[in-house]
Backbone as CSV, one residue per row, in Angstrom:
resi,resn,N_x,N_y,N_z,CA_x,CA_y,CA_z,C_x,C_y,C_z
1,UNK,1.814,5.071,-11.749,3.029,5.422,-12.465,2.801,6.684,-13.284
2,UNK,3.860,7.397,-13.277,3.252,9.274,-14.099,4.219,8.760,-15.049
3,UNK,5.176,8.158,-15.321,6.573,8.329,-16.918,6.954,7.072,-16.742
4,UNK,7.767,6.893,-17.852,8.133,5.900,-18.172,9.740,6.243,-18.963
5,UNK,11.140,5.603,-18.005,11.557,5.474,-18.651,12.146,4.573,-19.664
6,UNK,12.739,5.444,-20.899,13.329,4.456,-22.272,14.599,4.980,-22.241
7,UNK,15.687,4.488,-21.398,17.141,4.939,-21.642,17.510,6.105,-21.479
8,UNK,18.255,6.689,-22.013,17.849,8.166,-21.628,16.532,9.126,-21.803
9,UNK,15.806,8.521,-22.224,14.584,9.622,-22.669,13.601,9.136,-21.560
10,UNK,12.696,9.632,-21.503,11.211,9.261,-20.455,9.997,10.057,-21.415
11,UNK,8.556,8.842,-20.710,7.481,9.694,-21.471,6.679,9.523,-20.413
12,UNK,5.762,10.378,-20.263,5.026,10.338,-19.427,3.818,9.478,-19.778
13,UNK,3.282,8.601,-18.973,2.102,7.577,-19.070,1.282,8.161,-20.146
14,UNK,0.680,9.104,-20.176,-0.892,9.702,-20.762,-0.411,9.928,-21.482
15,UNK,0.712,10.659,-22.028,1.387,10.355,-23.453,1.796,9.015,-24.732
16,UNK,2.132,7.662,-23.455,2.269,6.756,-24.138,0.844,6.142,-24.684
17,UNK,0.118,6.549,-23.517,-1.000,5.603,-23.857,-2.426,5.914,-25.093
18,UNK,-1.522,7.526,-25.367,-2.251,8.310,-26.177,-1.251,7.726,-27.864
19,UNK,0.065,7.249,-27.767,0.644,6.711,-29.031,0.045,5.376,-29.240
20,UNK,-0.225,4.782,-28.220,-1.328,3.092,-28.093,-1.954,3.576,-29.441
21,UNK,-2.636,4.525,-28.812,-4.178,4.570,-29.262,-3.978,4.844,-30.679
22,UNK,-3.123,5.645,-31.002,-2.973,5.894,-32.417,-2.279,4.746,-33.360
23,UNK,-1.766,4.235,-32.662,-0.553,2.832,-33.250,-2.040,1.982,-33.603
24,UNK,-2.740,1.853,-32.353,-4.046,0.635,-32.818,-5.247,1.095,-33.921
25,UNK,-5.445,2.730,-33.701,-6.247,3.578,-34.934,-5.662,2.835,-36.333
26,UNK,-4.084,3.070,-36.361,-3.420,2.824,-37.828,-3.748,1.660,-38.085
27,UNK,-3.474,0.629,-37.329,-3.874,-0.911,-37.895,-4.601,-1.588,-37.933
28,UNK,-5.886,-0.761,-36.915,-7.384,-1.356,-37.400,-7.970,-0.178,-38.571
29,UNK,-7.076,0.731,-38.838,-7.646,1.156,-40.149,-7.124,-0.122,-41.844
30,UNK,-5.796,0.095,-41.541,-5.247,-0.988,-42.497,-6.033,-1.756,-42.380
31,UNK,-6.204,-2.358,-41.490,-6.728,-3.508,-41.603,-8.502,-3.871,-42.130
32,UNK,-8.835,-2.802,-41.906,-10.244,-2.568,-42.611,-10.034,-2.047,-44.050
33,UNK,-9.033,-1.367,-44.717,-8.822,-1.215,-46.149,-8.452,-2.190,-47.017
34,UNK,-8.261,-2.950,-46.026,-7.888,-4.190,-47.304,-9.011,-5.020,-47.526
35,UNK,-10.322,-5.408,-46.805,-11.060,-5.633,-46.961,-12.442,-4.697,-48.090
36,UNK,-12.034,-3.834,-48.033,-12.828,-2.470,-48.546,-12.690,-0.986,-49.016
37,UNK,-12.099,-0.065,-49.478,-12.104,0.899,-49.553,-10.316,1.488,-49.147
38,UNK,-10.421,2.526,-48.945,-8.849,2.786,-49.141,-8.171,3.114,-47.680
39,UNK,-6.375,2.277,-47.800,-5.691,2.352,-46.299,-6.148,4.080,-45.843
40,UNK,-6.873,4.853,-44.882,-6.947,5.891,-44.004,-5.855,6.291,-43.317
41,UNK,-4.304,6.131,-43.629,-3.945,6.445,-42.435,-3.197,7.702,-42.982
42,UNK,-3.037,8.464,-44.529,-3.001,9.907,-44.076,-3.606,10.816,-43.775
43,UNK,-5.189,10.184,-44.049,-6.747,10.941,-43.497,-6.520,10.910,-41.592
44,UNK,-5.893,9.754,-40.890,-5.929,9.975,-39.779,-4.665,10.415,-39.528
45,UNK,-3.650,10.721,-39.973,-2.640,11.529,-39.233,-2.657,13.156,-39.622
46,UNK,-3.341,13.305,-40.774,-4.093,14.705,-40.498,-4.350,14.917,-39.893
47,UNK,-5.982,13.871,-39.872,-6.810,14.705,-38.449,-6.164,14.513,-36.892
48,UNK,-5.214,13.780,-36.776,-4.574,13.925,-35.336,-3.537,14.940,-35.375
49,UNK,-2.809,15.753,-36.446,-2.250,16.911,-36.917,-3.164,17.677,-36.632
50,UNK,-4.442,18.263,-37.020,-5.120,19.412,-36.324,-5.771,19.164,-35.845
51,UNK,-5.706,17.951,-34.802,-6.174,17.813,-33.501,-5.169,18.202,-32.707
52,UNK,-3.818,18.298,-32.700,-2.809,18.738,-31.845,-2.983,20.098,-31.779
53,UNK,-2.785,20.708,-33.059,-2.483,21.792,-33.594,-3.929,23.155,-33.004
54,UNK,-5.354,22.437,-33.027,-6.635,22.806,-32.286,-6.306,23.051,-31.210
55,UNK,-5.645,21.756,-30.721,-5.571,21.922,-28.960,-4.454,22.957,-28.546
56,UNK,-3.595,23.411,-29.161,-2.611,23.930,-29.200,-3.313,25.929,-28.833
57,UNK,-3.637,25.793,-30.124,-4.343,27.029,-30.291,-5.282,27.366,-29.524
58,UNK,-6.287,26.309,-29.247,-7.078,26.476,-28.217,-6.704,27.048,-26.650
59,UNK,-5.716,26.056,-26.537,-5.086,26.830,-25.307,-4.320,28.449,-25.154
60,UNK,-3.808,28.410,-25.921,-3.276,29.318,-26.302,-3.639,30.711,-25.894
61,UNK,-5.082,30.583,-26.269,-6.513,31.676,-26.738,-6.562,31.729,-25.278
62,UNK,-6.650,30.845,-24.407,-7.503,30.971,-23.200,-6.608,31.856,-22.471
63,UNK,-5.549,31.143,-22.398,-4.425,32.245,-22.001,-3.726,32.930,-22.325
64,UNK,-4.087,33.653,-23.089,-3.564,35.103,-24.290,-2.453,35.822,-23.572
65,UNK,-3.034,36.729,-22.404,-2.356,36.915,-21.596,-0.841,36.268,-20.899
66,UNK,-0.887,35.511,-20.830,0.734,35.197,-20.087,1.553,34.809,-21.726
67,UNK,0.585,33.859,-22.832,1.738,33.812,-23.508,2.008,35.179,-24.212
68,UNK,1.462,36.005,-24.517,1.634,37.556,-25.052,2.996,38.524,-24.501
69,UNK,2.973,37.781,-23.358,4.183,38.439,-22.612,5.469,37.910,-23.134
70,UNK,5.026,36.373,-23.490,6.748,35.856,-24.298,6.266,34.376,-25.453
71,UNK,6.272,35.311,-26.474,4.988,35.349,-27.560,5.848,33.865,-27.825
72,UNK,7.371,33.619,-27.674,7.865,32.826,-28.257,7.002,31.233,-27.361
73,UNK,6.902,31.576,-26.368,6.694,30.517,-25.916,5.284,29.987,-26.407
74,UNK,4.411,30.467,-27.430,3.500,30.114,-28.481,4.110,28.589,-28.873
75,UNK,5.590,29.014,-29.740,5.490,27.432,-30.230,6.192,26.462,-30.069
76,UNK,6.334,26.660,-28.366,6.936,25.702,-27.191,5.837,24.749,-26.576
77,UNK,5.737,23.894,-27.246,5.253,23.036,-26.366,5.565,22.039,-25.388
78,UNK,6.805,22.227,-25.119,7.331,21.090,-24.111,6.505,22.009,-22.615
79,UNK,5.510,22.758,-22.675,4.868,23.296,-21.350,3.643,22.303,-21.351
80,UNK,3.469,21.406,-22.056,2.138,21.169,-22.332,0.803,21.957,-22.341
81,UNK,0.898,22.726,-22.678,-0.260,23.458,-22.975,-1.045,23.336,-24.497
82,UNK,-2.501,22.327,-23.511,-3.124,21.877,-24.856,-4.745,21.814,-24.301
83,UNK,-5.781,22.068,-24.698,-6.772,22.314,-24.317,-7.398,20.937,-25.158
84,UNK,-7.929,19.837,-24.688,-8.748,18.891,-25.362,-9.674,19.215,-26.185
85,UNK,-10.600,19.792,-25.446,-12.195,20.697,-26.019,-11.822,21.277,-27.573
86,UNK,-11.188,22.010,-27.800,-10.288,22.688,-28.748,-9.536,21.495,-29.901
87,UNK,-8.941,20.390,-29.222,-8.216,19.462,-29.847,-9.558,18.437,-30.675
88,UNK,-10.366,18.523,-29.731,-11.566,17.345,-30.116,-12.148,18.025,-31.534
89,UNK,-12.729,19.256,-31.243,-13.366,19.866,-32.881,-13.000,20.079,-33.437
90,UNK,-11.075,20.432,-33.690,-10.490,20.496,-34.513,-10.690,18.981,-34.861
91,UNK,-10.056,18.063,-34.368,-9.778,16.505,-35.119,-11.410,16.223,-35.566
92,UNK,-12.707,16.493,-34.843,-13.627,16.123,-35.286,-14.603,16.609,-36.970
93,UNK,-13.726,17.438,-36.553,-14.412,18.778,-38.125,-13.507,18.026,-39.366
94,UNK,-11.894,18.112,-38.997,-11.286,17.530,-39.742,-11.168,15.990,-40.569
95,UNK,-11.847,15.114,-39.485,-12.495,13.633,-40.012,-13.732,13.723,-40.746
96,UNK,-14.430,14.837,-40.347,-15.971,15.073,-40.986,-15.731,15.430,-42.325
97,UNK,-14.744,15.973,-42.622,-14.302,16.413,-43.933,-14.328,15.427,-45.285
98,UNK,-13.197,14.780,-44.670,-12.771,13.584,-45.521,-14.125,12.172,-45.122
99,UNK,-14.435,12.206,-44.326,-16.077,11.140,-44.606,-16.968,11.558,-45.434
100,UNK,-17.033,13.364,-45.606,-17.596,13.831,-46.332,-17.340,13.808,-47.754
101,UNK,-16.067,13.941,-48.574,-15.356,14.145,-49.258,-15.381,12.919,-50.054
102,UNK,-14.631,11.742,-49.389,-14.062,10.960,-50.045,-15.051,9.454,-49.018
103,UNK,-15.643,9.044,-50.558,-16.782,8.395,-49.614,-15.690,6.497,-49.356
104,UNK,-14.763,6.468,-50.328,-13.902,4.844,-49.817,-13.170,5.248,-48.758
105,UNK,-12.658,6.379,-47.856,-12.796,6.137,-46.783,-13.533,6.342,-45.583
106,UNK,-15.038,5.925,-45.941,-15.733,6.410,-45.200,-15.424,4.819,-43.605
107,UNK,-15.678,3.653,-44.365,-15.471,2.705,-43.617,-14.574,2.524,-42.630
108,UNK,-13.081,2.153,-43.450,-12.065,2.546,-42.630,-11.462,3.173,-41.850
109,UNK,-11.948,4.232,-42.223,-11.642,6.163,-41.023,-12.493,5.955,-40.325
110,UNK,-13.458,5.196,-40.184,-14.545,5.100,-39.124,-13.838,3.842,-38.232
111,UNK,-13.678,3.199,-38.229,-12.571,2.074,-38.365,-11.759,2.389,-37.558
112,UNK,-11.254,3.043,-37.957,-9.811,3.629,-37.788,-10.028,4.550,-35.897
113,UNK,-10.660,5.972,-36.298,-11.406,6.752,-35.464,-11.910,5.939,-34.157
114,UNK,-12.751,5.005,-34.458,-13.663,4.328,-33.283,-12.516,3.220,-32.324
115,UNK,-11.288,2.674,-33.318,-10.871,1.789,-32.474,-9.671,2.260,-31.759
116,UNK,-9.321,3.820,-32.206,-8.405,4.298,-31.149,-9.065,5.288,-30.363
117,UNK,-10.143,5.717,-30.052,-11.100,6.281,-28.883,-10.851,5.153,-27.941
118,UNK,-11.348,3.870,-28.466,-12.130,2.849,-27.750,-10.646,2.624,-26.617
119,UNK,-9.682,2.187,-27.719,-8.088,1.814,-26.806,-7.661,3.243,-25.881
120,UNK,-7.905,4.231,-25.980,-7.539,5.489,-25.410,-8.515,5.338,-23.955
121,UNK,-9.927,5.415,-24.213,-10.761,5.558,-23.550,-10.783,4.540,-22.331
122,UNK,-10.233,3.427,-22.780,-10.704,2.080,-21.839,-9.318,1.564,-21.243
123,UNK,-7.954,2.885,-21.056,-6.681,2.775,-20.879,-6.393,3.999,-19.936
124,UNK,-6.362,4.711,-21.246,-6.454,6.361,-19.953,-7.436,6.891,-18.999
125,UNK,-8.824,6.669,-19.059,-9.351,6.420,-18.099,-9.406,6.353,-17.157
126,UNK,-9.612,4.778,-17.030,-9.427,3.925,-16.214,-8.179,4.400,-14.938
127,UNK,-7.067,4.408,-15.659,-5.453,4.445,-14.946,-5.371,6.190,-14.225
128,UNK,-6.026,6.968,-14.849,-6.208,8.743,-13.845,-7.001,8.127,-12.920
129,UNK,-7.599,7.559,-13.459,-8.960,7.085,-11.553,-8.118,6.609,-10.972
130,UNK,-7.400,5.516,-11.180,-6.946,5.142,-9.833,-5.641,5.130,-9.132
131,UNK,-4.657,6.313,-10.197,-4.137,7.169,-9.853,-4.402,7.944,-8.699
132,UNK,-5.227,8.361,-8.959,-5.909,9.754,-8.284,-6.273,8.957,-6.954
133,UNK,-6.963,8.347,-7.108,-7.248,7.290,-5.532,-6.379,6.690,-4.930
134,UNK,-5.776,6.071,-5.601,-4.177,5.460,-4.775,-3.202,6.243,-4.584
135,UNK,-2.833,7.235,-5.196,-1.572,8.046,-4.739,-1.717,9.175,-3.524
136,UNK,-1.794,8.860,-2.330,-2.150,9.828,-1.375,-0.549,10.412,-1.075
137,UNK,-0.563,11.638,-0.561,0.644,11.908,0.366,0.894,11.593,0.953
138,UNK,2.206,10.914,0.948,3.171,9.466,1.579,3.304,10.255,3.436
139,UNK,3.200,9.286,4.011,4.043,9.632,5.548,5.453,9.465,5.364
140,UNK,5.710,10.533,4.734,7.569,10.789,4.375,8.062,11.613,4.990
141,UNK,9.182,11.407,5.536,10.016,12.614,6.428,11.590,12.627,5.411
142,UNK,11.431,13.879,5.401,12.461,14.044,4.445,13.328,15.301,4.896
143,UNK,14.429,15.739,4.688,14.962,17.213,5.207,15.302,18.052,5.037
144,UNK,15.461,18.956,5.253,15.295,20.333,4.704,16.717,20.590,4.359
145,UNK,17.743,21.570,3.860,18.985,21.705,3.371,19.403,22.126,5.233
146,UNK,18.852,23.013,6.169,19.514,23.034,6.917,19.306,22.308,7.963
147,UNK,19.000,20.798,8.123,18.368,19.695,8.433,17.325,19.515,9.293
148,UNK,16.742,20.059,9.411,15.549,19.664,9.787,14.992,18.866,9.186
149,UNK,14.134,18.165,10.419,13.600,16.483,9.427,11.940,17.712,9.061
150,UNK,11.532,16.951,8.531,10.384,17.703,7.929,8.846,16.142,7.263
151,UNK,8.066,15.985,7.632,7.262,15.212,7.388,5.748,16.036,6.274
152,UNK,6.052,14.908,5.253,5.142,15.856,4.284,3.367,15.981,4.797
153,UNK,3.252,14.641,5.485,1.457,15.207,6.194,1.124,16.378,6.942
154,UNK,2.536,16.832,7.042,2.218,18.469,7.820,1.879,19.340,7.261
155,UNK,1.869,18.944,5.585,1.465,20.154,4.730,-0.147,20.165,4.157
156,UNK,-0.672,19.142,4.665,-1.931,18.814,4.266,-2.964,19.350,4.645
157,UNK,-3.729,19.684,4.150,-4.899,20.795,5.185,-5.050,22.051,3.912
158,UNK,-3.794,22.219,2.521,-3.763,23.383,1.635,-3.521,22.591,0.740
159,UNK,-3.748,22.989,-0.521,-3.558,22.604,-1.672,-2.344,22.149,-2.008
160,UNK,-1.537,21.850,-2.636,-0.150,21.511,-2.629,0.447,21.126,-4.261
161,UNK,1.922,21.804,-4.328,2.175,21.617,-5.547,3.886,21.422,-5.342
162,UNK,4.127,19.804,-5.924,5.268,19.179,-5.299,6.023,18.978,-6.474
163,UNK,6.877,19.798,-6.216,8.159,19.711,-7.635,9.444,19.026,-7.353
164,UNK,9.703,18.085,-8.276,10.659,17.265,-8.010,12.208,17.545,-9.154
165,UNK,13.310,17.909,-8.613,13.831,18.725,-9.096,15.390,18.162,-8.948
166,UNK,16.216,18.892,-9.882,17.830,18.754,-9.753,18.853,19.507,-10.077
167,UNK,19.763,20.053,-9.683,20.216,21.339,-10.555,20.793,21.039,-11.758
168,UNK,21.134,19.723,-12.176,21.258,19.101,-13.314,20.707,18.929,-14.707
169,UNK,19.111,19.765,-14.048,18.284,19.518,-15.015,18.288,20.768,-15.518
170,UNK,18.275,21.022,-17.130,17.592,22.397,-17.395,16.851,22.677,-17.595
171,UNK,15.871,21.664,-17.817,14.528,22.495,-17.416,14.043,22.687,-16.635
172,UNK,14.263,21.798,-15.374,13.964,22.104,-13.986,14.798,23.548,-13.820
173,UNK,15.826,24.144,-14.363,16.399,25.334,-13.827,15.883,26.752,-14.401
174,UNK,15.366,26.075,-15.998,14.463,26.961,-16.921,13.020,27.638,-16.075
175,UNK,12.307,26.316,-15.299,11.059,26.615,-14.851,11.042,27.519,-13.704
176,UNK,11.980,27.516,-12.601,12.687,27.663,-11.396,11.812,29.208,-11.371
177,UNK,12.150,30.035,-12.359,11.602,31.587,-12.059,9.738,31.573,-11.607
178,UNK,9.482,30.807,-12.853,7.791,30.457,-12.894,7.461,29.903,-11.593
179,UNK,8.103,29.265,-10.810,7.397,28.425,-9.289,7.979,29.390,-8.391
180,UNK,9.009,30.193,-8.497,9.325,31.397,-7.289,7.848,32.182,-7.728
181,UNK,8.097,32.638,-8.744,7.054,33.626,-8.469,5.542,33.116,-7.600
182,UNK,5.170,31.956,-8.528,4.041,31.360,-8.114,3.747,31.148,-6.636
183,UNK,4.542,30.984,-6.223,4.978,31.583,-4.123,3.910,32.403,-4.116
184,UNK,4.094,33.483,-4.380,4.007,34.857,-4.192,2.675,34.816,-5.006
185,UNK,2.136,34.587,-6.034,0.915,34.975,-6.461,-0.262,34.127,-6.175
186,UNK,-0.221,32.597,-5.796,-0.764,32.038,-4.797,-0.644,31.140,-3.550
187,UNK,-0.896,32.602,-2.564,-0.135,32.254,-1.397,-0.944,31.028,-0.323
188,UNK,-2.568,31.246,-1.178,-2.880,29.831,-0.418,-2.600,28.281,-0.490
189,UNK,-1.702,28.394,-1.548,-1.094,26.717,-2.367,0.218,26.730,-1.676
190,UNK,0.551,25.160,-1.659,1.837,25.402,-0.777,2.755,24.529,-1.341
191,UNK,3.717,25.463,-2.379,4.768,24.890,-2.878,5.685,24.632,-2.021
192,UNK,6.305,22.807,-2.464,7.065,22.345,-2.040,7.942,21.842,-3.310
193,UNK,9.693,21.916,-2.793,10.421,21.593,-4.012,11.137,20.756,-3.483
194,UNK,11.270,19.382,-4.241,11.849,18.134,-3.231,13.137,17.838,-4.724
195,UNK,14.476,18.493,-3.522,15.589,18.084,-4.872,16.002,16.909,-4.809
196,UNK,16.064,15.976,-5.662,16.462,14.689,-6.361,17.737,14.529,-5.625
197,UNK,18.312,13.714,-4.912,19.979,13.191,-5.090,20.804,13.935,-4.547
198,UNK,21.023,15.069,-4.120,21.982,16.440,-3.967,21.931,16.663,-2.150
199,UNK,23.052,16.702,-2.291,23.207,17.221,-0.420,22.800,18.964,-0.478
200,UNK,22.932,19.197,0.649,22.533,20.777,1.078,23.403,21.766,0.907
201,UNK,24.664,21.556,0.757,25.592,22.458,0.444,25.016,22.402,-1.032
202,UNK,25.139,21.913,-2.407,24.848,21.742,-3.588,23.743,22.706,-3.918
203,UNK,22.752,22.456,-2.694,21.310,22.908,-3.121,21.232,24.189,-2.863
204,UNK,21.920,24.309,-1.731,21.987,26.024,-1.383,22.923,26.556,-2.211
205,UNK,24.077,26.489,-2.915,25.376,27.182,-3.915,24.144,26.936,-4.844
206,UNK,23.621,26.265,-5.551,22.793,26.337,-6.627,21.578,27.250,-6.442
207,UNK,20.804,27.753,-5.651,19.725,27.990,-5.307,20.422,30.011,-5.418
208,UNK,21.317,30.096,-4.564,22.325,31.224,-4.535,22.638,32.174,-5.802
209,UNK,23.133,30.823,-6.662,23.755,31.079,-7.801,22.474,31.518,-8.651
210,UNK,21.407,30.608,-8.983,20.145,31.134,-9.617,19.593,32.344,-9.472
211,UNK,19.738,32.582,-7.979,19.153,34.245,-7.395,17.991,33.579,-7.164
212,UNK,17.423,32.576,-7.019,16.073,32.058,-6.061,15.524,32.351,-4.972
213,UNK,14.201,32.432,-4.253,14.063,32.036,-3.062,12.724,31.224,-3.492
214,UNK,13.156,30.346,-3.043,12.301,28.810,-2.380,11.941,28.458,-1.069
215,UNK,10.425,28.715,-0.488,10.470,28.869,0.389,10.140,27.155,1.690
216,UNK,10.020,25.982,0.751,10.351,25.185,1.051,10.728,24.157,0.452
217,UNK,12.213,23.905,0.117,12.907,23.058,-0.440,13.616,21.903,0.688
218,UNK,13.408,21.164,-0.004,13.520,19.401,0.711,14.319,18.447,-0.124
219,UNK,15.161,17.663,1.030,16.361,17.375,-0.092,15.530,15.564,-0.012
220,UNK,15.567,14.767,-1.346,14.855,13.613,-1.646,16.384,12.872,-1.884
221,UNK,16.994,12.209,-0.871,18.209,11.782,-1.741,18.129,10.267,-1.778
222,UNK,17.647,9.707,-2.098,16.936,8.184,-1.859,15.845,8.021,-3.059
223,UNK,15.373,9.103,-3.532,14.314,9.260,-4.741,12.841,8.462,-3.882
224,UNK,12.892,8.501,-2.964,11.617,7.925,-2.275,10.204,8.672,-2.859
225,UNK,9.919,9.803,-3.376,8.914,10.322,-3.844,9.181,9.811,-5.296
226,UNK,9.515,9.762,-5.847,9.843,9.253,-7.275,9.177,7.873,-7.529
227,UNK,9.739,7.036,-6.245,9.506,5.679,-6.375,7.941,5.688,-5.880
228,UNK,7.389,6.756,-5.184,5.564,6.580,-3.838,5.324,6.633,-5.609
229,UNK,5.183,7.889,-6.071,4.451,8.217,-6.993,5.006,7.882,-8.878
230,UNK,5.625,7.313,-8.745,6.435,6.187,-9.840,6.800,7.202,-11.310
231,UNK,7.474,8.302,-10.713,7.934,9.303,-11.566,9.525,8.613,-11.745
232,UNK,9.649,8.698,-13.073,11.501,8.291,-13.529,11.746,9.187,-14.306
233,UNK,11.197,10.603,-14.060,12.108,11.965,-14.950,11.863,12.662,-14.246
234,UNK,12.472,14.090,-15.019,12.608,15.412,-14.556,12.346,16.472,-15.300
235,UNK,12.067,17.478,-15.019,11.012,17.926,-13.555,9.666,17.421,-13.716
236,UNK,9.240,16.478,-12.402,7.997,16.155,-12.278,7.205,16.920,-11.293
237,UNK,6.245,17.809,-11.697,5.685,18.191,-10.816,4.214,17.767,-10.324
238,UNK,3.716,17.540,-9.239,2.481,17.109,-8.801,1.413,17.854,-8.488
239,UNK,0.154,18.080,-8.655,-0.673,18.756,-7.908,-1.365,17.814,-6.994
240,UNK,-1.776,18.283,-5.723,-2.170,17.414,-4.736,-3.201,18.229,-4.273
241,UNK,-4.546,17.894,-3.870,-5.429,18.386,-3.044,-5.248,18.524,-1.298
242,UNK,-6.192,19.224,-1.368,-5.802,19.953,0.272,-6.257,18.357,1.261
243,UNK,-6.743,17.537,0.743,-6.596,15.842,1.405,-5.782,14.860,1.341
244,UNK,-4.871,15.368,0.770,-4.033,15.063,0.105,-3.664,13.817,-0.940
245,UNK,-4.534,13.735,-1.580,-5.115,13.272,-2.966,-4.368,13.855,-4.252
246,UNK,-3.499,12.922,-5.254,-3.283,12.935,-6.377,-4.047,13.961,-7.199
247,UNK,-3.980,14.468,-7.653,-5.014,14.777,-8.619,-4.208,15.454,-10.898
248,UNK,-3.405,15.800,-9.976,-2.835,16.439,-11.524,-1.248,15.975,-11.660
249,UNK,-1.107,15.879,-12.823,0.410,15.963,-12.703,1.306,15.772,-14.217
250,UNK,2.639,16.660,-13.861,2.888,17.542,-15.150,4.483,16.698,-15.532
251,UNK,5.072,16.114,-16.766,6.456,15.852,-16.640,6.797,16.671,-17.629
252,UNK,7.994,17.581,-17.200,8.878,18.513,-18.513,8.601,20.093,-17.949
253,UNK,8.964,20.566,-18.389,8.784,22.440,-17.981,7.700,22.974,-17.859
254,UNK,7.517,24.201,-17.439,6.102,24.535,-16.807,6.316,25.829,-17.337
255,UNK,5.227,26.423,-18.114,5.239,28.021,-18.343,4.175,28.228,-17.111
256,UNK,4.303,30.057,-17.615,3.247,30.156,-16.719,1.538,29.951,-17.181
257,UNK,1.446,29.566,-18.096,-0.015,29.468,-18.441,-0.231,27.838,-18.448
258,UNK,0.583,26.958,-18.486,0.457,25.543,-17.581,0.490,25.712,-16.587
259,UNK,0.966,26.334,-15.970,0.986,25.797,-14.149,-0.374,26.238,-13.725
260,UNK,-0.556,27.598,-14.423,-1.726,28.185,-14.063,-3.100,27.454,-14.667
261,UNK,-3.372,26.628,-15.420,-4.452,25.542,-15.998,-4.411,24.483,-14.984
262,UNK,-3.275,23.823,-14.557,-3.224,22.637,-14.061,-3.766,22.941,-12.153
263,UNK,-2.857,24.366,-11.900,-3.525,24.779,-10.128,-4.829,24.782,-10.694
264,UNK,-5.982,24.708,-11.193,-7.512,25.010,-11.217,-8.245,23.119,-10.789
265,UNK,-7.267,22.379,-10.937,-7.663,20.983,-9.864,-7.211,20.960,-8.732
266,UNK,-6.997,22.074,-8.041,-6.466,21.763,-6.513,-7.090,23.233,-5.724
267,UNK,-7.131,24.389,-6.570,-7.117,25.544,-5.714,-8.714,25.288,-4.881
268,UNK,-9.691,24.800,-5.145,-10.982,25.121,-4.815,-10.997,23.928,-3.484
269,UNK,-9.897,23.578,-2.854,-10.083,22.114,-1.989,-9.487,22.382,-0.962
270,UNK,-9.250,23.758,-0.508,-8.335,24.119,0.706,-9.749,23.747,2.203
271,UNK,-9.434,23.307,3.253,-10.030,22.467,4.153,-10.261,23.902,4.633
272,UNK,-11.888,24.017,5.397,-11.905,25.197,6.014,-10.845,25.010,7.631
273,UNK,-10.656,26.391,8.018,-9.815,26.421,9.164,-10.475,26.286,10.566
């Protein structure tokens, strides 16, 4: 499963399971302050404040370049662009502080710290492994706007990056420029755009109207990829290895310095010819 929806809203799995972890941090910290020393939990929503805020920046840095070009998209994060490595020494420097500092919460913040790793670690984990192992590229035949049936194991053999899409959506219409181009700048990956629900007249007046070219768009009107790979939002996009193996996968808008982090689990797996 990649999201989860809640009514109108959706979250993506690794997101929820990353609020677990913090929901169980807060109440095995409480719950160790009352026994000892003082409740931790604005010492830990700090340090998970510049642990975001690390990872944020961190990424940022790596890709200077693309966000420099549209500086605004700095403090957009609905691209997900967040570098862990970066997120970890920020939150880790920042807990070191206050253990240092303030010795009654040394217990509890430890407390606190160790039992939402432990719930993160032994949740998220676990569930990318076997993600990644169970979600192969479905034997789906699906069709193209000017109907041709089209079967997705034909694309297997190249890397693959499967966007699931609607013209309904705006951020799917926001991202739309970032995956044309991406055509064109890596031509050994083989974008595929599978629209949600919409007949072919729809997809082509929309596609028209954008000024797009998409060079293989596939109409999903059954949500059958939604349901293989247990996506319930939009835009979900997938990265798939050239075996066609799960491997990455993104829910919400894509700049170009996400798409470009996330292709670095698929580009190195193209099958020799």
């Amino acid at each position: 499963m990649q999201s989860l929806a809640l009514g109108p809203f959706a979250l993506s799995i690794d997101r929820l399971l990353l609020l677990i972890a913090v929901l169980a941090a807060l109440f095995a910290g409480w719950i160790s302050s009352r026994r000892r020393g003082r409740n931790p939990e604005p010492a830990l929503l700090m340090t998970l404040l510049v642990g975001v805020l690390s990872a944020r920046l961190g990424f940022v840095m790596r890709y200077s370049s693309d966000y420099l070009a549209d500086p605004l998209q700095i403090i957009d994060i609905r691209d997900g662009g967040f570098w862990w490595v970066s997120g970890l020494v920020g939150g880790l420097l920042c807990s070191a502080v206050y253990l240092w500092r303030q010795p009654a919460l040394r217990r509890p913040l430890s407390v606190a710290l160790a039992t939402g790793a432990l719930v993160w670690g032994s949740t998220a984990i676990p569930l990318a492994q076997i993600q990644k192992s169970t979600r192969s590229l479905p034997n789906m035949a699906l069709m193209t706007p000017a109907g041709h049936q089209v079967n997705l194991q034909d694309y297997t053999g190249h890397p693959i990056v499967l966007n699931i899409w609607a013209s309904w959506c705006p951020p799917c219409v926001r991202e739309m420029p970032v995956l044309e181009q991406a055509q064109h700048d890596y031509p050994e990956i083989q974008f595929l755009f599978a629209n949600l629900g919409e007949d072919s007249a729809t997809v082509e007046a929309f596609l028209e109207q954008l000024g797009v070219e998409l060079r293989h768009v596939l109409l999903d009107q059954q949500n059958q990829l939604g349901l293989h790979y247990g996506s319930r939002a939009l835009p979900t996009t997938l990265f798939i290895d050239a075996h066609g193996q799960l491997q990455d996968s993104h829910l919400g808008e894509l700049s170009v310095a996400s798409l470009k982090s996330r292709l670095n689990s698929i580009q190195s797996t193209q099958l020799p010819q």
